[in-house]
NUKOLLO-107355 format. One line per 5 residues: number of its first residue (from 1); their letters; for each residue y, x, z of N, C-alpha, C, O. Coordinates in steps of 0.1 Angstrom, whole numbers, always signed. Example, Ala and Ser with C-alpha at 12.3 -4.5 7.8 and 13.67 -1.06 7.14 Angstrom:
NUKOLLO-107355
1	as	-57,+132,+78,-45,+123,+78,-33,+132,+78,-33,+142,+85 | -22,+128,+71,-11,+137,+71,+0,+129,+79,+11,+134,+80
This chain:
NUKOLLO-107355
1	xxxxx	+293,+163,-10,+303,+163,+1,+315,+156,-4,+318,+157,-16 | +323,+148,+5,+335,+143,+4,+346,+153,+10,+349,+151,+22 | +353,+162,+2,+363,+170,+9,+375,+162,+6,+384,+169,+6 | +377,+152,+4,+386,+142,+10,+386,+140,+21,+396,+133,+25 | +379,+143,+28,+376,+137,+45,+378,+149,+54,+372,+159,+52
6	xxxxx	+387,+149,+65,+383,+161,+74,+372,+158,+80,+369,+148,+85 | +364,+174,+80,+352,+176,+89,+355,+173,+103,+348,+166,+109 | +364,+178,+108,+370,+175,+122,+373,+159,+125,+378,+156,+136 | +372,+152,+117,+373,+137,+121,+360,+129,+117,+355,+119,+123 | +356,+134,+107,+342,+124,+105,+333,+135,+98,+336,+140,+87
11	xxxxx	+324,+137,+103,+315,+153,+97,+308,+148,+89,+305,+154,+79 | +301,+133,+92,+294,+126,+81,+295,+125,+69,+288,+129,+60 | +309,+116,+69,+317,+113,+57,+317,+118,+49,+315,+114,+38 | +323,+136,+57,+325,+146,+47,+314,+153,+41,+317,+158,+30 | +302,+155,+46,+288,+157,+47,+284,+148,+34,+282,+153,+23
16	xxxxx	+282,+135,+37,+277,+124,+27,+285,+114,+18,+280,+111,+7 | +293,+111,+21,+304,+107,+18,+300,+101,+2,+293,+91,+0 | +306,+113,-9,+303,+117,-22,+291,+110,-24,+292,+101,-33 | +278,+112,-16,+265,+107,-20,+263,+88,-20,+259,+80,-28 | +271,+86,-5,+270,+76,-5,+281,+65,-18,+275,+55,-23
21	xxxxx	+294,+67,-21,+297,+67,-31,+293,+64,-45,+296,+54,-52 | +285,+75,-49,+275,+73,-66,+263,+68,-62,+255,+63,-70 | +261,+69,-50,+247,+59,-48,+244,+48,-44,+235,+48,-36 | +249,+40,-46,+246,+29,-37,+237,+17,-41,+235,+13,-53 | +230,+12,-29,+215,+7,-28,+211,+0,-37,+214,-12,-34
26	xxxxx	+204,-1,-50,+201,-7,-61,+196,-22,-52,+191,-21,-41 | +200,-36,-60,+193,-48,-55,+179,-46,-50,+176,-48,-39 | +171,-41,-61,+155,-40,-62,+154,-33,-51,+143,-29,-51 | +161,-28,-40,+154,-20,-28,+167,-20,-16,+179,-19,-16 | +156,-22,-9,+162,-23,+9,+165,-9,+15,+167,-8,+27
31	xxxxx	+165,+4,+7,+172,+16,+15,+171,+26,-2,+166,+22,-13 | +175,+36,+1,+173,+48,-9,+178,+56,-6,+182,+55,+5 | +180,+68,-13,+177,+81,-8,+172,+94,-16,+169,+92,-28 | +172,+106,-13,+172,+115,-28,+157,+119,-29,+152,+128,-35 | +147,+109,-20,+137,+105,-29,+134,+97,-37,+124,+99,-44
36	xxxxx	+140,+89,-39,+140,+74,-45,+147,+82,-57,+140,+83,-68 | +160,+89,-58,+166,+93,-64,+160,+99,-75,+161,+96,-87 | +150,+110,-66,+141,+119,-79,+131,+109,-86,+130,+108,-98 | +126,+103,-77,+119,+92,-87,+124,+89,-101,+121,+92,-112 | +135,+79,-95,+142,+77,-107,+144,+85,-116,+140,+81,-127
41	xxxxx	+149,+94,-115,+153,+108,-126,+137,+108,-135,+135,+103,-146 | +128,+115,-126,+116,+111,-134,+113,+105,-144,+110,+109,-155 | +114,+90,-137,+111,+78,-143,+121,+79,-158,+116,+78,-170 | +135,+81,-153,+144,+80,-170,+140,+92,-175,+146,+92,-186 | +132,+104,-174,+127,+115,-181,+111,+110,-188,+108,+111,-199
46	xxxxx	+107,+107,-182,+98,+99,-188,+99,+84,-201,+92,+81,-211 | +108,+80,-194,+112,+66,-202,+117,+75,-220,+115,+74,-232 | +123,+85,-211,+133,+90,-225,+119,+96,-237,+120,+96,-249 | +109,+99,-230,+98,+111,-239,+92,+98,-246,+88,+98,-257 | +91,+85,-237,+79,+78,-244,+86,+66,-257,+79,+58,-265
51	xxxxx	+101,+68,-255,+109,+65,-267,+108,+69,-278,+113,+63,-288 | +101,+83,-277,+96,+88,-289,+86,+84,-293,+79,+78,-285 | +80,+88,-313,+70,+83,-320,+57,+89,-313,+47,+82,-312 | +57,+104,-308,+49,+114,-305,+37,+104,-297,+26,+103,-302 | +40,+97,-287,+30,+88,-278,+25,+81,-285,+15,+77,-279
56	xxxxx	+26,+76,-297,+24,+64,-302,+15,+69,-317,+8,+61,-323 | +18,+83,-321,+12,+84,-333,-2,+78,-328,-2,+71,-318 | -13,+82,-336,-26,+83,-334,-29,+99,-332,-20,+106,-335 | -40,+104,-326,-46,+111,-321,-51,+123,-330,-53,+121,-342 | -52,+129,-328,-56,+143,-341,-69,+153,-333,-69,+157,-321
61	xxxxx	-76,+154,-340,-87,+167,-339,-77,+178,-333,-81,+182,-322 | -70,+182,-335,-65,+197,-334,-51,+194,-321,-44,+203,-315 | -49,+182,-321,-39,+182,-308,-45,+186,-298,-57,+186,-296 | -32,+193,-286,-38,+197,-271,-43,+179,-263,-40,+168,-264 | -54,+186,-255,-61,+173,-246,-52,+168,-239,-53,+156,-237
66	xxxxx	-40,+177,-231,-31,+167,-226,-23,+159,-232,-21,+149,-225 | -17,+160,-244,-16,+153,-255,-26,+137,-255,-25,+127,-249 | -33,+141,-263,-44,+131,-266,-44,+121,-250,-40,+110,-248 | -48,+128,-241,-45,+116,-226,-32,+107,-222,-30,+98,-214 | -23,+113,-231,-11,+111,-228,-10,+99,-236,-6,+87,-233
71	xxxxx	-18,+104,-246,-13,+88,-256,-24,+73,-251,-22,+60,-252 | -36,+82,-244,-45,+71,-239,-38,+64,-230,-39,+52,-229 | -31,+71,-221,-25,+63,-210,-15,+59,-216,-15,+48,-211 | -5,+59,-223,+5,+52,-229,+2,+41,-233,+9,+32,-228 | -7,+37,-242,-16,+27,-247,-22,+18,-237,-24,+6,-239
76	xxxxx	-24,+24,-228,-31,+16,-217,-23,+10,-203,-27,+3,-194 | -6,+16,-207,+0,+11,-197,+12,-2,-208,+19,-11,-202 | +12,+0,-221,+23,-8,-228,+8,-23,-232,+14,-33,-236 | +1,-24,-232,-10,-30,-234,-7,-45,-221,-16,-52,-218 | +3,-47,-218,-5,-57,-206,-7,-71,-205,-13,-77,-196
81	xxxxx	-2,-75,-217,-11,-89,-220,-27,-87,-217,-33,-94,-210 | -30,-81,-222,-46,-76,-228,-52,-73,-208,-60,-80,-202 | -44,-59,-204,-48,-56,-192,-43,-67,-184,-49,-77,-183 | -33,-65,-178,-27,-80,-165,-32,-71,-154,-30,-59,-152 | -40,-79,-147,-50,-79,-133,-62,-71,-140,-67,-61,-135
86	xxxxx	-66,-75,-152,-79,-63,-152,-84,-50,-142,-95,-50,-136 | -73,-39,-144,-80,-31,-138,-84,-32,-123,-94,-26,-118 | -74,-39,-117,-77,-42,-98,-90,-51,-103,-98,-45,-95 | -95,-56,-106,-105,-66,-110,-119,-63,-108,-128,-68,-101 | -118,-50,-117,-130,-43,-121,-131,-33,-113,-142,-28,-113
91	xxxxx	-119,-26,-100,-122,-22,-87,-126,-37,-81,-138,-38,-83 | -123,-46,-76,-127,-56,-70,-143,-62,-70,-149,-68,-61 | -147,-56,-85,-165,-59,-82,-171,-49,-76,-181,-49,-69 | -166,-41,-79,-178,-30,-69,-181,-36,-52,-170,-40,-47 | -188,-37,-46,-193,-41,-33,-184,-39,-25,-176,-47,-20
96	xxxxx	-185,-22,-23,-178,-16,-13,-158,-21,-14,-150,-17,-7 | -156,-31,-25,-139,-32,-26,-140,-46,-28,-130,-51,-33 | -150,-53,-25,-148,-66,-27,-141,-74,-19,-145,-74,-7 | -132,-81,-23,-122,-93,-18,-129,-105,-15,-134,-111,-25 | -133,-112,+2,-135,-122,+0,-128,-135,-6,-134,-143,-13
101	xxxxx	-116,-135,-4,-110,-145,-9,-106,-146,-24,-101,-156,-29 | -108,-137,-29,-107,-134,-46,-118,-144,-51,-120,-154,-58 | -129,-130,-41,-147,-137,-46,-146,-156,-46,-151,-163,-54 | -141,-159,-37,-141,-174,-36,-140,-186,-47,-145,-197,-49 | -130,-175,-55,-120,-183,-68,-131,-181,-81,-136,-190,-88
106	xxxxx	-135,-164,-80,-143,-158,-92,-156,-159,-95,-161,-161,-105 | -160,-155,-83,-178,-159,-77,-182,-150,-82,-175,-140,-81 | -193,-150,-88,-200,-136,-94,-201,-121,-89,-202,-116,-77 | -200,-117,-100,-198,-101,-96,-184,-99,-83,-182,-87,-79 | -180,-103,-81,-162,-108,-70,-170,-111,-56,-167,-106,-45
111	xxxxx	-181,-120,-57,-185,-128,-46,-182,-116,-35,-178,-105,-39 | -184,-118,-20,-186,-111,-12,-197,-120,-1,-200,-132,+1 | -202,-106,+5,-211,-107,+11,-212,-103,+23,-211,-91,+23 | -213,-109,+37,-210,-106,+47,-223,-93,+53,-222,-84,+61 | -233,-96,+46,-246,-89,+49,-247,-75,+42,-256,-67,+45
116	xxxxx	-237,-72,+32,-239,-61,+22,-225,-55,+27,-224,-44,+22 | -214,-58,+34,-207,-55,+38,-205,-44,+51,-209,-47,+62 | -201,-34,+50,-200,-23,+59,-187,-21,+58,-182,-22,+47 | -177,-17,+70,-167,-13,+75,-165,+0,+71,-159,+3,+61 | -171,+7,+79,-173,+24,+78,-178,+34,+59,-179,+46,+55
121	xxxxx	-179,+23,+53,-187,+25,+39,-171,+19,+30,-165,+24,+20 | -169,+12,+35,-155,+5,+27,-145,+13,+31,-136,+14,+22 | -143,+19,+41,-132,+26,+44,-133,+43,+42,-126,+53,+43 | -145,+41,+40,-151,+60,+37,-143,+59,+19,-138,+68,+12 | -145,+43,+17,-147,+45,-2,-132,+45,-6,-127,+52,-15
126	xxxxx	-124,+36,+3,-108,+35,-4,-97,+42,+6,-85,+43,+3 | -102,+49,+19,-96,+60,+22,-76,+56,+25,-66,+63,+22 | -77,+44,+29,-66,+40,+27,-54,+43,+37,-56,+37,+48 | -44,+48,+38,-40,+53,+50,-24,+47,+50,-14,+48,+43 | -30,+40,+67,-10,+33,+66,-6,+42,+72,-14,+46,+80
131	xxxxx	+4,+49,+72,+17,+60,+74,+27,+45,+83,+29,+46,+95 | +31,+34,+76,+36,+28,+84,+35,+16,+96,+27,+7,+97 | +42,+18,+101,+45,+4,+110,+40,-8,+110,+49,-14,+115 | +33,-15,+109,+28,-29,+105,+35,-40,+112,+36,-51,+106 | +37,-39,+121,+43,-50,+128,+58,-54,+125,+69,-50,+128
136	xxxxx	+53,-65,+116,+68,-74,+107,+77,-78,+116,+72,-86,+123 | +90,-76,+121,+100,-84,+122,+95,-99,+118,+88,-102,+109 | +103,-110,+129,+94,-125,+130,+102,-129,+114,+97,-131,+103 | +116,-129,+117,+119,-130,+103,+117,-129,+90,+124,-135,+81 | +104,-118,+87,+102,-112,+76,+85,-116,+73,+81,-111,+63
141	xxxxx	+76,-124,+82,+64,-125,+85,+64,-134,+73,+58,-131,+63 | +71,-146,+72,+72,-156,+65,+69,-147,+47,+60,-147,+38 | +80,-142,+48,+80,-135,+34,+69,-127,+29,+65,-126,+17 | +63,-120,+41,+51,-111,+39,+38,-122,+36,+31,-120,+25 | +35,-130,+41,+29,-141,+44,+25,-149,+27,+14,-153,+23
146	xxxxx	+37,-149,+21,+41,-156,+8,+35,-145,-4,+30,-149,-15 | +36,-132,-1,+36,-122,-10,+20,-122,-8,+15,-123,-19 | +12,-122,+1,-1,-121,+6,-10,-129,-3,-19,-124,-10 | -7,-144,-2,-9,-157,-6,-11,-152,-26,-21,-152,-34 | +5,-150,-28,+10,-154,-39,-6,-137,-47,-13,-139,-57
151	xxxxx	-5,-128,-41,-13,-116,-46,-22,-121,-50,-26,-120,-62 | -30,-129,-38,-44,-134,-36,-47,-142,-50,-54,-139,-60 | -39,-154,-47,-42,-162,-63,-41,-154,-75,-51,-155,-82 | -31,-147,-79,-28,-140,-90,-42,-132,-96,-45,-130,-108 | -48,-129,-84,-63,-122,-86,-68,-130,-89,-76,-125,-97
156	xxxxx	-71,-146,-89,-83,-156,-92,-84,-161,-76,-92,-171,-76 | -79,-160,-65,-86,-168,-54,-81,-184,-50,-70,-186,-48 | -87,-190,-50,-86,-207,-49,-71,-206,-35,-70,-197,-27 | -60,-217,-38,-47,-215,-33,-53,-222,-14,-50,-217,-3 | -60,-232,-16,-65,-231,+0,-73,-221,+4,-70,-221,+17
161	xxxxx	-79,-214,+2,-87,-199,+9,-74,-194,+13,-69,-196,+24 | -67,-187,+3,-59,-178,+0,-45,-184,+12,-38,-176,+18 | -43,-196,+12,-34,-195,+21,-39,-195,+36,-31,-191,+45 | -53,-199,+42,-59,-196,+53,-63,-186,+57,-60,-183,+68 | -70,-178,+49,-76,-166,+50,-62,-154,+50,-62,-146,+59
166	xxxxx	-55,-153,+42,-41,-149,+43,-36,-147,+58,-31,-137,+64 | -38,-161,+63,-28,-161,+76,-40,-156,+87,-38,-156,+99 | -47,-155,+83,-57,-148,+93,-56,-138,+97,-54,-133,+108 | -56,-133,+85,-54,-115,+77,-40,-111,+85,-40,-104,+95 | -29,-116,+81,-14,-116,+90,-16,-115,+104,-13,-105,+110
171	xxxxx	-23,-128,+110,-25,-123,+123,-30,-112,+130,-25,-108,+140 | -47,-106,+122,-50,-94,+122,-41,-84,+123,-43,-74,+130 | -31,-86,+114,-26,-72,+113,-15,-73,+125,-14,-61,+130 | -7,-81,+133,+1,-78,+137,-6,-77,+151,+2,-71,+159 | -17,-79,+157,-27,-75,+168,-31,-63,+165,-34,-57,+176
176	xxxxx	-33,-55,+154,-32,-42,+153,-19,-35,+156,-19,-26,+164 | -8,-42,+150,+5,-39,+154,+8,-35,+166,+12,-23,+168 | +8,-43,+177,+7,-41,+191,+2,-36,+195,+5,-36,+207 | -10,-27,+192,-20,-24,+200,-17,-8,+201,-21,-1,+210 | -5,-4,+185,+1,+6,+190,+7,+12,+201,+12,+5,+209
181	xxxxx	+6,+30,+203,+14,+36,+211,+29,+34,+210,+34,+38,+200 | +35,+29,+218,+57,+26,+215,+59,+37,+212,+51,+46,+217 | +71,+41,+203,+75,+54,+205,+81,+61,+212,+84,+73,+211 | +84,+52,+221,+87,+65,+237,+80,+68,+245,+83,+75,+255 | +69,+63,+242,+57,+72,+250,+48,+78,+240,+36,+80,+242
186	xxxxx	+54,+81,+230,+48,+92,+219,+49,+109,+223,+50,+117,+214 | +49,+112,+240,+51,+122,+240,+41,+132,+240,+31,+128,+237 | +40,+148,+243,+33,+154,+238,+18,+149,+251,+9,+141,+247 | +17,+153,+261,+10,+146,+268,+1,+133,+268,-10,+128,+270 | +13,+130,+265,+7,+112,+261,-7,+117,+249,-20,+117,+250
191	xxxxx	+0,+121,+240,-5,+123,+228,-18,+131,+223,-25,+128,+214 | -20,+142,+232,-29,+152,+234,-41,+150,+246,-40,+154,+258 | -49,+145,+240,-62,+143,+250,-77,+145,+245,-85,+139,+238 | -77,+156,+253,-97,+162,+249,-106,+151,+253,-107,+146,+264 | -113,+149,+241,-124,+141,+244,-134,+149,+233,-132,+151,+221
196	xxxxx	-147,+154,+243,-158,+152,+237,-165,+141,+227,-166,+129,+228 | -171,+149,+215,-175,+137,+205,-190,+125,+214,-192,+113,+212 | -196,+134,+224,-203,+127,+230,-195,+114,+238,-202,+105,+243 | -188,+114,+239,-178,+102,+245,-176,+91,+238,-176,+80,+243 | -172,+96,+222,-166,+89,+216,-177,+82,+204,-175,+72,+196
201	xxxxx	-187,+89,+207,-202,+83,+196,-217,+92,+199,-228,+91,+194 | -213,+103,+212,-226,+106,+222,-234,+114,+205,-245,+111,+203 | -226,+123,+196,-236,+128,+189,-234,+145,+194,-243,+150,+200 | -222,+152,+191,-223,+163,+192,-213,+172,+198,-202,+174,+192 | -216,+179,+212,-207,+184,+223,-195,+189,+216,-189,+198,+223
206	xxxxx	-191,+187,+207,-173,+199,+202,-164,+187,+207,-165,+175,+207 | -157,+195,+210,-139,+194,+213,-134,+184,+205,-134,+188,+193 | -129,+174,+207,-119,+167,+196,-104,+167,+203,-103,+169,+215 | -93,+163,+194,-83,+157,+201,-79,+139,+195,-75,+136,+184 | -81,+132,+206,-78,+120,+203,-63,+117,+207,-60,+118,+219
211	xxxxx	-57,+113,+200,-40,+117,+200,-36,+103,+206,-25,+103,+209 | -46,+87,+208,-44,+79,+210,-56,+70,+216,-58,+60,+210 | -66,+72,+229,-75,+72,+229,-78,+51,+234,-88,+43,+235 | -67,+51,+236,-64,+37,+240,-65,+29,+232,-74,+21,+233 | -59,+29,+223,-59,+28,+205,-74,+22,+206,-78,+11,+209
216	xxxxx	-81,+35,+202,-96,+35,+193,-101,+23,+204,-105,+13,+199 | -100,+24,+221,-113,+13,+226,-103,+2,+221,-110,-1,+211 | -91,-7,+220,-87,-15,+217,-92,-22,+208,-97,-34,+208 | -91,-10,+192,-96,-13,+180,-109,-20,+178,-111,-29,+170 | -119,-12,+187,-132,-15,+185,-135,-27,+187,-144,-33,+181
221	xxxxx	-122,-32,+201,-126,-47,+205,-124,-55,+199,-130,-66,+199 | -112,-53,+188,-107,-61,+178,-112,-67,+169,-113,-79,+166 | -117,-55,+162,-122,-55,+150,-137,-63,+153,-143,-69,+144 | -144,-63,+167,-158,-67,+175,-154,-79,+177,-164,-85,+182 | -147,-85,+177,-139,-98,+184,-134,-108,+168,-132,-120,+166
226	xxxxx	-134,-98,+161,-127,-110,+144,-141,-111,+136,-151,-103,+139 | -142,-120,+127,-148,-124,+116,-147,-109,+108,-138,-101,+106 | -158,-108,+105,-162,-97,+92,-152,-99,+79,-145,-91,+73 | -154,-113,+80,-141,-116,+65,-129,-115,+66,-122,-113,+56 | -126,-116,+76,-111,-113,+83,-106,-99,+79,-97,-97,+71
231	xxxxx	-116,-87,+87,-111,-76,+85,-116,-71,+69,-110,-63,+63 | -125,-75,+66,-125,-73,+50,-114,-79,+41,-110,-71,+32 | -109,-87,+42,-100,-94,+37,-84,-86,+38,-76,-84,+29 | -84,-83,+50,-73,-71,+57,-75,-58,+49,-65,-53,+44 | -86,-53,+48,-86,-41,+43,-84,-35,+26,-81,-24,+21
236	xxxxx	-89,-49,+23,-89,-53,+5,-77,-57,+4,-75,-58,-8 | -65,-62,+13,-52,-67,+12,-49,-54,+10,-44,-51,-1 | -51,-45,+19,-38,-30,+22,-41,-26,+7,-31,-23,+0 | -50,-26,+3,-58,-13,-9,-49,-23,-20,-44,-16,-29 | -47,-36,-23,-43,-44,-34,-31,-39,-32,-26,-33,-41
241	xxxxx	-23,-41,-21,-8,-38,-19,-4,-27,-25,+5,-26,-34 | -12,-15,-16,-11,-4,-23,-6,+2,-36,+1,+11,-40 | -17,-12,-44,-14,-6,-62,-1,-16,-69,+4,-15,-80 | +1,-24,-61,+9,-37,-66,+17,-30,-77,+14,-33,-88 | +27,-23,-75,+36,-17,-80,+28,-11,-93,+36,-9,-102
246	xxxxx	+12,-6,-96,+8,-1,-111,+5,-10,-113,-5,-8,-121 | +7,-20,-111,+2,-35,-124,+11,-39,-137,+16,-31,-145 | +11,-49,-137,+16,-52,-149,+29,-62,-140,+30,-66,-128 | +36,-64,-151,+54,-69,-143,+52,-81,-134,+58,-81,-124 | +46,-88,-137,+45,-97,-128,+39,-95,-115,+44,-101,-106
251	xxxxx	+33,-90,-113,+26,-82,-100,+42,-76,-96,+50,-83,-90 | +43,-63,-100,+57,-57,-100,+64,-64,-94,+68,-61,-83 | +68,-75,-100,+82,-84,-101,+81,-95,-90,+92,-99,-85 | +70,-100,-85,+63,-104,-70,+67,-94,-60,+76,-96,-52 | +61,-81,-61,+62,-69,-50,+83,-70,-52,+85,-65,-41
256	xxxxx	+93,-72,-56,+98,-67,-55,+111,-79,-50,+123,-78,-48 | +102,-87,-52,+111,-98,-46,+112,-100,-29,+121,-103,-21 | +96,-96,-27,+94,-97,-12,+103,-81,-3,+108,-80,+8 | +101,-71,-14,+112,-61,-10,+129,-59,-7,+135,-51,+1 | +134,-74,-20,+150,-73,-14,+150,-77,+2,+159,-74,+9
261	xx	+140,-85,+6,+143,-97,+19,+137,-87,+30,+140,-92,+41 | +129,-75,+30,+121,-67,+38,+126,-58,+39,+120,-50,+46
C-alpha cells in the first residue's frame, strides 16, 4: 500500500501504489505481477543454492537420492554446449512428436509420415493445452511469424520449408482463432449444452456437457479441410513453444525477444 495517497481520492493508488513503485516491468517481459514475482524469488533461491560446491561435488553411496538427482539435473542443465536442441530432438523422433518441417532438414529418424500419422494419438501423447487466446493482434503476426520460422531452423529444418510451412501453420492458427466463442457471449447458457455422446461420436447414451458445441462442428471442418502437415506441423509448433524457455539460451534468448514486442 501507498499511504501517501488518500483512499478517498484514488483507492488504487493507495491499494497498489507501493507495489507498482518497486516493481516495475522488467524489459524481458510485457506484464508482471506477484506471480512472476514468486518466480523470480525462486529462481534467486535457487541461483543462490546452485552457487554452492554441494551440486557440483561428485556423488556418494550414502548421499540422499534427492541429492544425487539434484546433481544429475544440475549437470544436465549447465552442460549446453554438449545438450543445445538435443533434448527437443530426441522428443522429436518418436512418431507420435514428429515435426514435419524439422523432418525435412533431418530426414531419418525426424522424417514424418503422413500415413503413420494420427491426430487423436499425437494429441492423446503431448496433451497439450492452450489456456490462451491465439488470435495475434495484426501487428504482432509478423513477429510471431519470425519466432515460428527462426524455432523451425534452429531444430535443423531447411529455411524454405520452414518459412512456408510456418505461414501455413500461422494461418491455421488464426482460423482456429476465430472460430472461437467472443467473450460476451461466454454466458452461462451460451455455455451449457447437453449433448448426448451418441451425437457427438454415436458410442454411448451418458450426458455430456459441451460448453461450445459450435466450436467442435467448426473444428472438425477445419482440421477436414487442411493438409495433415499443416495441422501436424501446428501441433508440434505449440508442444516446441511450450518448452522454448527449458532450452539452452539461445532458444531462451529467441523466445524472449519475440516477448518484449508481444
Amino acid at each position: 500500500m501507498d499511504q501517501s495517497v488518500d483512499p478517498c481520492e484514488d483507492f488504487y493508488a493507495f491499494g497498489c501504489g507501493s507495489w507498482l513503485k518497486d516493481h516495475p516491468i522488467p524489459e524481458t517481459s510485457n506484464s508482471y505481477g506477484i506471480y512472476s514475482w514468486l518466480r523470480q524469488q525462486r529462481s534467486d533461491i535457487t541461483h543462490r543454492f546452485l552457487s554452492t560446491d554441494l551440486l557440483k561435488a561428485p556423488s556418494t553411496p550414502d548421499e540422499l537420492e534427492a541429492v544425487t538427482k539434484a546433481k544429475v539435473f544440475y549437470r544436465s542443465c549447465v552442460n549446453e554446449k554438449q545438450l543445445d536442441s538435443q533434448p527437443m530432438l530426441k522428443t522429436l523422433q518418436q512418431p507420435e512428436f514428429r515435426w514435419p518441417v524439422v523432418g525435412e532438414g533431418l530426414g531419418g529418424e525426424w522424417q514424418w509420415s503422413p500415413r503413420q500419422w494420427d491426430l487423436q494419438r499425437t494429441l492423446a501423447a503431448t496433451r497439450v493445452q492452450h489456456s490462451k487466446n491465439i488470435l495475434i493482434p495484426k501487428a504482432y503476426r509478423a513477429a510471431l511469424l519470425s519466432l515460428m520460422v527462426d524455432m523451425a531452423m534452429m531444430l535443423g529444418a531447411p529455411e524454405r520449408a520452414a518459412r512456408l510451412q510456418m505461414d501455413e501453420v500461422l494461418q491455421f492458427e488464426i482460423k482456429l482463432a476465430k472460430m472461437q466463442v467472443p467473450f460476451e457471449q461466454r454466458t452461462s447458457e451460451n455455455m451449457y449444452n447437453k449433448y448426448t455422446l451418441s451425437r457427438l461420436q454415436r458410442l454411448v447414451p451418458q450426458l455430456v456437457i459441451v460448453r461450445a458445441p459450435q466450436y467442435f462442428k467448426d473444428l472438425f471442418k477445419l482440421i477436414n479441410a487442411t493438409d495433415p502437415r499443416t495441422v501436424a506441423n501446428y501441433v508440434q509448433w505449440r508442444s516446441v513453444l511450450s518448452r522454448a524457455t527449458a532450452l539452452s539460451r539461445r532458444f531462451l534468448y529467441r523466445y524472449l525477444d519475440y516477448a518484449r514486442v508481444s
